[in-house]
Steps between C-alpha positions, in 0.01 A plus 500: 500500500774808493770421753451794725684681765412291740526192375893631355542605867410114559734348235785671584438394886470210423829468286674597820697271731852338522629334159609191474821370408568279187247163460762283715348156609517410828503121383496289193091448575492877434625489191261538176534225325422307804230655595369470100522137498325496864215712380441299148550139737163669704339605182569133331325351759201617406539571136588105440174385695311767323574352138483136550193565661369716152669204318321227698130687456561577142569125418185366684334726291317692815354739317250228369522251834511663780204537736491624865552812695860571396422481095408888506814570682715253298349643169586859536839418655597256222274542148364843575204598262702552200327763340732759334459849358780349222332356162647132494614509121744803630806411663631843641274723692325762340438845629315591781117561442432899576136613465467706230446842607831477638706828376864553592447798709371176736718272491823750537258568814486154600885496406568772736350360817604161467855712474420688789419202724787342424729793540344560849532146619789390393674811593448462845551188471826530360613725819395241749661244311853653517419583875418132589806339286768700593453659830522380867187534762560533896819649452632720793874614584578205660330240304505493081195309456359235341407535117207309300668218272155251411404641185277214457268633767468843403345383165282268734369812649463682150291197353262442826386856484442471131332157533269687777420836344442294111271236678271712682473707232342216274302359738337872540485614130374305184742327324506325149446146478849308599600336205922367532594209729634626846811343425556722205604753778762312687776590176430883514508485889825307556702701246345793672611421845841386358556811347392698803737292702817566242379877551513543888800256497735690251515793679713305770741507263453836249410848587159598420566727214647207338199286504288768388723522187436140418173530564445770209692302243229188522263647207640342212544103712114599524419511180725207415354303797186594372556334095578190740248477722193610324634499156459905450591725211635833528554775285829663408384798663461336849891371471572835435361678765554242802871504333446900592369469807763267654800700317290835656496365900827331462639842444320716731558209804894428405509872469349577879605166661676595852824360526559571849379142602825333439404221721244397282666382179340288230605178527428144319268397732283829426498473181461121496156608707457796289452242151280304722283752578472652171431130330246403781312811455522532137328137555291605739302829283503284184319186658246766630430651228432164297260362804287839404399298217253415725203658590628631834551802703808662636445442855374095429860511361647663773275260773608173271927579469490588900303191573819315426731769607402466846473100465900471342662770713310409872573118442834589405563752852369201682647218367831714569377639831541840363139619615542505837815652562393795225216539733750549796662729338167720420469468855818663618474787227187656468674707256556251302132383567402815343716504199396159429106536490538848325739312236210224459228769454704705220537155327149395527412804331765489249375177405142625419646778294727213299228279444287822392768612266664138368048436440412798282875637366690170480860409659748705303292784599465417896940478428523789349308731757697301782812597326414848500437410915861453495597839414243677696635281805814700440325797508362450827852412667628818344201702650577326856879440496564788305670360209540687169372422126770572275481546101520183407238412727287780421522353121438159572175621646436659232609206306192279706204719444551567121507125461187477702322746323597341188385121594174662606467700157601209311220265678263770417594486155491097489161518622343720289649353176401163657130590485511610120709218360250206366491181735846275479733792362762613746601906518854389509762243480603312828792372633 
Protein backbone atom coordinates (compact mmCIF):
# COMPACT_ATOMS: atom_id res chain seq x y z
CA UNK A 1 0.00 0.00 0.00
CA UNK A 2 3.51 2.11 0.42
CA UNK A 3 3.65 4.69 -2.36
CA UNK A 4 6.74 3.46 -4.07
CA UNK A 5 9.24 4.70 -6.49
CA UNK A 6 7.40 4.02 -9.15
CA UNK A 7 4.27 4.96 -8.43
CA UNK A 8 6.11 8.68 -7.01
CA UNK A 9 7.75 8.59 -10.49
CA UNK A 10 3.92 8.36 -11.64
CA UNK A 11 2.52 11.17 -9.40
CA UNK A 12 4.85 13.57 -10.11
CA UNK A 13 4.27 12.82 -14.05
CA UNK A 14 1.29 13.13 -13.75
CA UNK A 15 1.31 16.60 -11.88
CA UNK A 16 3.07 17.84 -14.97
CA UNK A 17 1.57 20.00 -17.73
CA UNK A 18 0.72 23.72 -18.41
CA UNK A 19 -1.13 25.59 -15.39
CA UNK A 20 -3.95 27.25 -15.70
CA UNK A 21 -4.72 30.71 -15.18
CA UNK A 22 -7.19 32.06 -12.49
CA UNK A 23 -11.01 30.24 -12.50
CA UNK A 24 -12.28 33.02 -15.12
CA UNK A 25 -15.75 32.08 -16.66
CA UNK A 26 -16.11 32.12 -20.05
CA UNK A 27 -19.95 32.96 -19.51
CA UNK A 28 -22.46 33.58 -16.82
CA UNK A 29 -23.65 29.61 -17.41
CA UNK A 30 -20.11 28.89 -16.15
CA UNK A 31 -20.42 30.40 -13.19
CA UNK A 32 -21.01 28.26 -9.80
CA UNK A 33 -23.87 29.26 -8.54
CA UNK A 34 -25.45 28.59 -11.80
CA UNK A 35 -24.33 25.58 -12.33
CA UNK A 36 -25.47 24.70 -8.37
CA UNK A 37 -28.95 25.59 -8.95
CA UNK A 38 -28.79 23.57 -12.44
CA UNK A 39 -27.47 20.49 -10.76
CA UNK A 40 -30.05 20.58 -7.58
CA UNK A 41 -33.11 21.54 -10.52
CA UNK A 42 -31.83 17.76 -12.07
CA UNK A 43 -31.60 16.26 -8.68
CA UNK A 44 -35.27 17.76 -7.65
CA UNK A 45 -36.67 16.10 -10.34
CA UNK A 46 -36.27 13.04 -9.05
CA UNK A 47 -36.04 13.60 -5.38
CA UNK A 48 -39.78 15.25 -5.47
CA UNK A 49 -41.25 12.10 -7.39
CA UNK A 50 -39.29 9.91 -5.11
CA UNK A 51 -41.12 11.22 -1.82
CA UNK A 52 -44.61 11.68 -2.90
CA UNK A 53 -44.35 8.42 -4.20
CA UNK A 54 -43.02 7.04 -0.35
CA UNK A 55 -45.83 9.40 0.86
CA UNK A 56 -48.53 7.98 -1.42
CA UNK A 57 -47.51 4.05 -0.48
CA UNK A 58 -47.18 4.81 3.14
CA UNK A 59 -50.80 6.25 3.31
CA UNK A 60 -52.44 3.26 1.45
CA UNK A 61 -50.89 1.40 3.97
CA UNK A 62 -48.92 -1.02 1.29
CA UNK A 63 -47.15 -2.74 3.55
CA UNK A 64 -50.48 -4.56 4.55
CA UNK A 65 -52.35 -4.18 0.84
CA UNK A 66 -50.34 -4.61 -1.66
CA UNK A 67 -50.21 -7.78 -3.75
CA UNK A 68 -48.49 -8.42 -7.15
CA UNK A 69 -45.08 -8.66 -8.60
CA UNK A 70 -43.83 -5.17 -7.66
CA UNK A 71 -44.77 -5.55 -3.66
CA UNK A 72 -41.18 -7.18 -3.04
CA UNK A 73 -39.62 -4.38 -4.89
CA UNK A 74 -41.89 -1.65 -3.42
CA UNK A 75 -41.29 -3.11 0.15
CA UNK A 76 -37.59 -2.96 0.32
CA UNK A 77 -37.48 0.38 -1.52
CA UNK A 78 -40.07 2.02 0.76
CA UNK A 79 -40.63 0.03 4.43
CA UNK A 80 -37.46 -2.00 4.32
CA UNK A 81 -37.45 -4.87 6.99
CA UNK A 82 -36.99 -2.73 9.91
CA UNK A 83 -35.01 -4.78 12.02
CA UNK A 84 -32.29 -2.83 13.94
CA UNK A 85 -29.20 -3.76 15.93
CA UNK A 86 -30.52 -0.51 18.26
CA UNK A 87 -32.74 -1.59 21.45
CA UNK A 88 -36.03 0.54 20.84
CA UNK A 89 -36.28 1.97 24.52
CA UNK A 90 -32.67 3.68 23.59
CA UNK A 91 -32.69 6.70 21.67
CA UNK A 92 -28.90 7.22 20.76
CA UNK A 93 -26.90 4.43 19.36
CA UNK A 94 -24.94 2.38 21.46
CA UNK A 95 -21.53 1.02 20.77
CA UNK A 96 -20.59 -1.20 18.26
CA UNK A 97 -20.84 -5.02 19.14
CA UNK A 98 -16.99 -6.49 19.08
CA UNK A 99 -16.66 -10.23 19.81
CA UNK A 100 -15.13 -10.70 22.82
CA UNK A 101 -11.76 -11.96 22.35
CA UNK A 102 -11.14 -8.79 20.77
CA UNK A 103 -7.73 -7.28 22.40
CA UNK A 104 -6.37 -3.89 21.38
CA UNK A 105 -3.28 -5.14 19.83
CA UNK A 106 -6.33 -6.01 17.06
CA UNK A 107 -8.12 -3.45 16.65
CA UNK A 108 -5.01 -0.78 16.50
CA UNK A 109 -4.36 -3.55 13.66
CA UNK A 110 -7.59 -3.13 12.13
CA UNK A 111 -7.01 0.73 12.82
CA UNK A 112 -3.89 0.68 10.90
CA UNK A 113 -5.08 -0.80 7.64
CA UNK A 114 -8.21 0.87 7.35
CA UNK A 115 -5.50 3.98 7.76
CA UNK A 116 -3.40 2.60 5.25
CA UNK A 117 -6.12 2.16 2.61
CA UNK A 118 -7.20 5.33 2.94
CA UNK A 119 -3.85 6.99 2.89
CA UNK A 120 -3.06 5.06 -0.36
CA UNK A 121 -6.25 5.93 -2.12
CA UNK A 122 -6.91 9.05 -1.41
CA UNK A 123 -3.42 10.09 -1.92
CA UNK A 124 -3.38 9.36 -5.36
CA UNK A 125 -6.35 10.46 -5.60
CA UNK A 126 -5.62 13.72 -4.36
CA UNK A 127 -2.74 14.13 -7.20
CA UNK A 128 -5.10 13.36 -10.01
CA UNK A 129 -7.54 15.57 -8.66
CA UNK A 130 -5.34 18.73 -8.78
CA UNK A 131 -4.14 17.47 -12.29
CA UNK A 132 -7.73 17.26 -13.72
CA UNK A 133 -9.01 20.75 -12.04
CA UNK A 134 -6.40 22.92 -12.78
CA UNK A 135 -4.47 21.88 -15.75
CA UNK A 136 -5.05 21.99 -19.57
CA UNK A 137 -4.95 18.65 -21.92
CA UNK A 138 -3.93 18.82 -25.81
CA UNK A 139 -1.93 21.71 -25.28
CA UNK A 140 0.89 22.34 -27.88
CA UNK A 141 2.86 25.72 -28.74
CA UNK A 142 0.39 26.89 -30.84
CA UNK A 143 -2.75 25.87 -29.23
CA UNK A 144 -3.44 26.30 -25.11
CA UNK A 145 -5.95 23.71 -24.82
CA UNK A 146 -9.02 22.96 -23.60
CA UNK A 147 -9.43 22.31 -19.71
CA UNK A 148 -12.16 19.98 -17.89
CA UNK A 149 -14.89 22.34 -16.19
CA UNK A 150 -18.12 19.50 -15.52
CA UNK A 151 -17.41 18.57 -12.14
CA UNK A 152 -20.68 16.96 -12.05
CA UNK A 153 -19.45 14.20 -14.33
CA UNK A 154 -16.33 13.34 -12.81
CA UNK A 155 -18.26 12.33 -9.60
CA UNK A 156 -20.60 10.43 -12.16
CA UNK A 157 -17.61 8.44 -13.05
CA UNK A 158 -16.44 8.04 -9.29
CA UNK A 159 -20.01 6.68 -8.21
CA UNK A 160 -20.55 4.18 -11.38
CA UNK A 161 -17.34 2.42 -10.58
CA UNK A 162 -18.29 2.22 -6.96
CA UNK A 163 -21.89 1.18 -7.74
CA UNK A 164 -20.13 -1.66 -10.05
CA UNK A 165 -17.26 -2.94 -7.92
CA UNK A 166 -19.94 -2.78 -4.38
CA UNK A 167 -22.69 -4.68 -6.44
CA UNK A 168 -20.82 -7.48 -7.75
CA UNK A 169 -19.26 -7.89 -4.76
CA UNK A 170 -22.65 -8.73 -2.91
CA UNK A 171 -24.06 -10.61 -5.36
CA UNK A 172 -20.71 -12.92 -5.06
CA UNK A 173 -20.18 -12.96 -1.23
CA UNK A 174 -22.78 -13.56 1.64
CA UNK A 175 -24.25 -10.72 2.95
CA UNK A 176 -26.45 -10.03 6.13
CA UNK A 177 -30.02 -9.88 5.81
CA UNK A 178 -31.05 -6.20 4.32
CA UNK A 179 -32.88 -4.66 6.91
CA UNK A 180 -33.29 -0.31 6.14
CA UNK A 181 -35.59 0.95 3.35
CA UNK A 182 -33.59 1.73 0.08
CA UNK A 183 -34.62 5.13 0.38
CA UNK A 184 -32.79 5.52 3.62
CA UNK A 185 -29.73 5.83 1.23
CA UNK A 186 -30.75 8.58 -1.06
CA UNK A 187 -29.81 11.39 2.11
CA UNK A 188 -26.22 9.99 2.64
CA UNK A 189 -25.78 9.76 -1.23
CA UNK A 190 -26.92 13.25 -2.27
CA UNK A 191 -24.95 15.07 0.44
CA UNK A 192 -22.16 12.87 -0.69
CA UNK A 193 -22.21 13.80 -4.28
CA UNK A 194 -22.85 17.47 -3.26
CA UNK A 195 -19.95 17.58 -1.28
CA UNK A 196 -17.79 15.89 -3.88
CA UNK A 197 -19.05 18.42 -6.35
CA UNK A 198 -18.17 21.62 -3.88
CA UNK A 199 -14.68 19.69 -3.71
CA UNK A 200 -13.66 19.41 -7.46
CA UNK A 201 -15.44 22.80 -8.00
CA UNK A 202 -13.51 24.96 -5.37
CA UNK A 203 -10.37 24.41 -6.67
CA UNK A 204 -11.44 26.62 -9.77
CA UNK A 205 -11.26 29.17 -7.56
CA UNK A 206 -8.46 28.31 -4.52
CA UNK A 207 -5.13 26.71 -4.76
CA UNK A 208 -4.97 23.26 -3.62
CA UNK A 209 -3.06 23.73 -0.47
CA UNK A 210 -5.85 25.86 0.57
CA UNK A 211 -8.52 23.30 0.35
CA UNK A 212 -6.50 20.83 2.01
CA UNK A 213 -6.31 23.24 5.01
CA UNK A 214 -10.05 23.36 5.26
CA UNK A 215 -10.31 20.05 4.87
CA UNK A 216 -8.22 19.26 8.20
CA UNK A 217 -10.14 21.72 10.30
CA UNK A 218 -13.67 19.63 9.73
CA UNK A 219 -13.14 17.30 13.00
CA UNK A 220 -14.82 19.21 15.50
CA UNK A 221 -18.27 20.18 12.74
CA UNK A 222 -18.03 16.20 12.89
CA UNK A 223 -18.56 15.66 16.10
CA UNK A 224 -21.09 18.49 16.34
CA UNK A 225 -22.84 17.16 13.18
CA UNK A 226 -22.74 14.03 14.77
CA UNK A 227 -24.83 15.23 18.46
CA UNK A 228 -27.33 16.36 15.55
CA UNK A 229 -27.73 13.75 13.47
CA UNK A 230 -27.52 10.69 15.56
CA UNK A 231 -27.77 12.30 18.86
CA UNK A 232 -24.00 11.20 20.04
CA UNK A 233 -22.07 11.92 23.20
CA UNK A 234 -18.53 12.60 23.38
CA UNK A 235 -16.08 12.80 25.91
CA UNK A 236 -13.98 15.81 26.90
CA UNK A 237 -11.08 13.98 25.84
CA UNK A 238 -12.24 13.60 22.16
CA UNK A 239 -12.76 17.68 22.02
CA UNK A 240 -9.47 17.83 23.15
CA UNK A 241 -7.62 15.91 20.91
CA UNK A 242 -9.58 16.65 17.49
CA UNK A 243 -9.05 20.42 18.93
CA UNK A 244 -5.15 19.07 18.70
CA UNK A 245 -5.25 17.58 15.69
CA UNK A 246 -6.77 20.45 13.65
CA UNK A 247 -4.51 23.18 15.61
CA UNK A 248 -1.44 20.37 14.73
CA UNK A 249 -2.17 20.23 10.58
CA UNK A 250 -3.22 23.78 10.49
CA UNK A 251 0.29 24.56 11.52
CA UNK A 252 2.36 22.19 9.69
CA UNK A 253 0.10 23.03 6.20
CA UNK A 254 0.04 27.11 6.79
CA UNK A 255 3.62 26.53 7.69
CA UNK A 256 4.63 24.58 4.16
CA UNK A 257 1.84 26.09 1.98
CA UNK A 258 3.62 27.33 -1.43
CA UNK A 259 2.94 30.74 -2.09
CA UNK A 260 4.26 30.89 -5.45
CA UNK A 261 0.70 30.28 -6.97
CA UNK A 262 -0.37 33.82 -6.82
CA UNK A 263 -2.93 33.21 -9.39
CA UNK A 264 -4.76 31.08 -7.27
CA UNK A 265 -6.05 33.19 -4.39
CA UNK A 266 -8.82 32.25 -1.98
CA UNK A 267 -11.69 33.86 -2.83
CA UNK A 268 -15.56 33.97 -1.58
CA UNK A 269 -16.67 31.69 -3.91
CA UNK A 270 -14.01 29.02 -2.52
CA UNK A 271 -14.75 29.33 0.58
CA UNK A 272 -18.51 29.65 0.03
CA UNK A 273 -17.82 25.90 -1.63
CA UNK A 274 -15.36 25.12 0.94
CA UNK A 275 -18.47 25.42 3.99
CA UNK A 276 -20.47 23.45 1.61
CA UNK A 277 -18.34 20.79 1.37
CA UNK A 278 -17.41 20.51 4.88
CA UNK A 279 -21.38 20.68 5.99
CA UNK A 280 -22.40 18.13 3.22
CA UNK A 281 -19.82 15.75 4.27
CA UNK A 282 -20.00 16.21 7.88
CA UNK A 283 -23.78 15.16 6.85
CA UNK A 284 -22.82 12.71 4.78
CA UNK A 285 -20.34 10.35 7.57
CA UNK A 286 -22.89 11.06 10.33
CA UNK A 287 -26.06 9.73 8.37
CA UNK A 288 -23.79 6.64 7.66
CA UNK A 289 -22.87 5.91 10.62
CA UNK A 290 -26.55 6.04 12.12
CA UNK A 291 -27.91 3.68 9.04
CA UNK A 292 -25.19 1.05 10.65
CA UNK A 293 -27.76 0.69 13.17
CA UNK A 294 -28.74 -1.77 10.95
CA UNK A 295 -27.66 -5.04 10.50
CA UNK A 296 -25.65 -4.33 7.34
CA UNK A 297 -22.32 -4.56 5.80
CA UNK A 298 -19.94 -1.97 4.55
CA UNK A 299 -20.09 -2.71 0.99
CA UNK A 300 -24.36 -3.13 1.11
CA UNK A 301 -23.76 0.49 2.28
CA UNK A 302 -21.48 1.40 -0.22
CA UNK A 303 -23.86 -0.60 -3.18
CA UNK A 304 -27.14 1.26 -1.50
CA UNK A 305 -25.59 5.32 -1.32
CA UNK A 306 -24.16 4.71 -5.10
CA UNK A 307 -27.44 3.30 -6.21
CA UNK A 308 -28.72 6.83 -5.97
CA UNK A 309 -25.50 8.49 -6.71
CA UNK A 310 -25.50 7.30 -10.12
CA UNK A 311 -29.49 7.80 -10.41
CA UNK A 312 -29.22 11.91 -9.12
CA UNK A 313 -25.97 12.81 -10.88
CA UNK A 314 -26.68 10.80 -14.58
CA UNK A 315 -30.32 12.27 -14.67
CA UNK A 316 -28.94 15.46 -13.78
CA UNK A 317 -25.86 15.30 -16.88
CA UNK A 318 -28.75 14.41 -19.08
CA UNK A 319 -31.38 16.49 -18.31
CA UNK A 320 -28.56 19.28 -18.83
CA UNK A 321 -26.96 17.53 -21.80
CA UNK A 322 -23.79 17.42 -19.92
CA UNK A 323 -23.18 13.56 -20.65
CA UNK A 324 -22.54 13.68 -24.00
CA UNK A 325 -20.36 16.43 -24.53
CA UNK A 326 -18.11 15.07 -21.29
CA UNK A 327 -17.96 12.02 -23.36
CA UNK A 328 -16.55 14.12 -26.34
CA UNK A 329 -14.25 15.42 -24.47
CA UNK A 330 -12.89 11.82 -23.13
CA UNK A 331 -12.74 11.27 -26.66
CA UNK A 332 -10.36 13.97 -27.75
CA UNK A 333 -8.03 13.42 -24.58
CA UNK A 334 -7.18 10.10 -23.83
CA UNK A 335 -5.20 11.64 -21.19
CA UNK A 336 -7.79 12.81 -19.67
CA UNK A 337 -9.55 9.37 -20.32
CA UNK A 338 -6.92 7.96 -18.20
CA UNK A 339 -6.90 10.33 -15.35
CA UNK A 340 -10.52 10.01 -15.15
CA UNK A 341 -10.96 6.09 -14.77
CA UNK A 342 -7.76 5.97 -12.51
CA UNK A 343 -9.51 8.89 -10.34
CA UNK A 344 -12.81 6.59 -10.22
CA UNK A 345 -10.81 3.47 -9.18
CA UNK A 346 -8.83 5.33 -6.20
CA UNK A 347 -12.36 6.49 -5.08
CA UNK A 348 -14.03 3.22 -5.32
CA UNK A 349 -11.51 1.94 -3.11
CA UNK A 350 -11.46 4.77 -0.80
CA UNK A 351 -14.98 4.23 -0.31
CA UNK A 352 -14.59 0.56 0.89
CA UNK A 353 -11.91 1.66 3.29
CA UNK A 354 -14.55 4.58 4.67
CA UNK A 355 -17.31 2.38 5.02
CA UNK A 356 -14.76 -0.20 6.72
CA UNK A 357 -13.49 2.41 9.06
CA UNK A 358 -16.87 4.80 9.68
CA UNK A 359 -18.47 0.55 10.42
CA UNK A 360 -16.08 -0.68 13.11
CA UNK A 361 -14.21 2.86 14.43
CA UNK A 362 -17.06 5.35 13.99
CA UNK A 363 -17.00 8.90 12.07
CA UNK A 364 -14.82 11.12 14.20
CA UNK A 365 -12.33 8.47 13.80
CA UNK A 366 -12.62 7.94 9.79
CA UNK A 367 -12.07 12.35 10.21
CA UNK A 368 -9.45 12.17 12.16
CA UNK A 369 -7.21 9.64 10.10
CA UNK A 370 -8.33 11.70 6.89
CA UNK A 371 -7.04 14.72 8.59
CA UNK A 372 -3.83 13.23 9.19
CA UNK A 373 -4.22 12.42 5.00
CA UNK A 374 -3.97 16.05 4.76
CA UNK A 375 -0.62 16.44 6.10
CA UNK A 376 0.87 13.43 4.61
CA UNK A 377 -0.53 14.89 1.17
CA UNK A 378 1.94 17.65 1.91
CA UNK A 379 4.48 15.38 2.41
CA UNK A 380 4.21 13.84 -0.81
CA UNK A 381 4.30 17.30 -2.80
CA UNK A 382 7.40 18.10 -0.83
CA UNK A 383 8.99 14.66 -1.80
CA UNK A 384 7.98 15.44 -5.64
CA UNK A 385 8.14 19.26 -5.92
CA UNK A 386 10.77 19.52 -3.56
CA UNK A 387 9.32 21.69 -1.02
CA UNK A 388 10.72 22.03 2.53
CA UNK A 389 9.16 21.24 6.15
CA UNK A 390 10.06 23.95 8.34
CA UNK A 391 9.88 24.03 12.35
CA UNK A 392 6.70 24.89 12.75
CA UNK A 393 5.67 22.29 10.51
CA UNK A 394 7.85 19.76 11.87
CA UNK A 395 5.91 20.57 15.35
CA UNK A 396 2.59 20.53 14.13
CA UNK A 397 3.34 17.00 13.06
CA UNK A 398 4.36 16.32 16.00
CA UNK A 399 1.44 18.09 17.37
CA UNK A 400 -1.01 15.31 15.16
CA UNK A 401 0.45 12.05 16.23
CA UNK A 402 0.64 12.76 20.05
CA UNK A 403 -3.03 13.56 19.82
CA UNK A 404 -3.58 10.36 17.97
CA UNK A 405 -1.80 8.32 20.22
CA UNK A 406 -3.61 9.83 22.97
CA UNK A 407 -7.37 9.33 21.51
CA UNK A 408 -6.29 5.74 20.90
CA UNK A 409 -4.92 5.34 24.63
CA UNK A 410 -7.82 7.03 25.97
CA UNK A 411 -10.39 4.58 23.99
CA UNK A 412 -8.36 1.82 25.37
CA UNK A 413 -8.82 3.08 28.70
CA UNK A 414 -12.76 3.74 28.16
CA UNK A 415 -13.07 0.28 27.18
CA UNK A 416 -11.56 -1.48 29.70
CA UNK A 417 -13.16 0.53 32.57
CA UNK A 418 -16.40 0.05 30.54
CA UNK A 419 -16.28 -3.72 31.04
CA UNK A 420 -15.75 -3.49 34.96
CA UNK A 421 -18.28 -0.80 35.76
CA UNK A 422 -21.82 -2.59 36.75
CA UNK A 423 -24.58 -2.29 33.92
CA UNK A 424 -26.11 1.53 33.58
CA UNK A 425 -23.03 3.40 35.28
CA UNK A 426 -21.05 5.53 32.88
CA UNK A 427 -16.90 5.76 33.30
CA UNK A 428 -17.26 9.41 32.83
CA UNK A 429 -19.26 12.48 32.46
CA UNK A 430 -20.40 13.54 28.88
CA UNK A 431 -20.87 16.53 27.19
Amino acid sequence: ILCSPPLLAALSAMATGEEMPPALQDSWGDFWLFRFFINAAGYASIVIPGFLLIQYFKRRNYLETGRGICFPVIKSCVFGSEVKSVHPEDGSLPPRVEPAESSTARQVLKLLFCAAGLQASYLTWGVLQERVMTRTYGATETDPGEKFKDSQFLVFMNRILAFTVAGLYCALTKQPRHGAAMYKYSFASLSNILSSWCQYEALKYISFPTQVLAKASKVIPVMMMGKLVSHKSYEYWEYLTAALISVGVSMFLLSSAPNRHVSTVTTFSGVVLLAGYIVFDSFTSNWQDALFSYKMSPVQMMFGVNVFSCLFTVGSLLEQGALLESIHFMARHSEFTAHAVLLSVCSACGQLFIFCTINHFGAAVFTIIMTLRQAFAILLSCFIYGHTVTVVGGLGIAVVFVALFLRVYARSRMKKRSKKLPAGETPVQKV
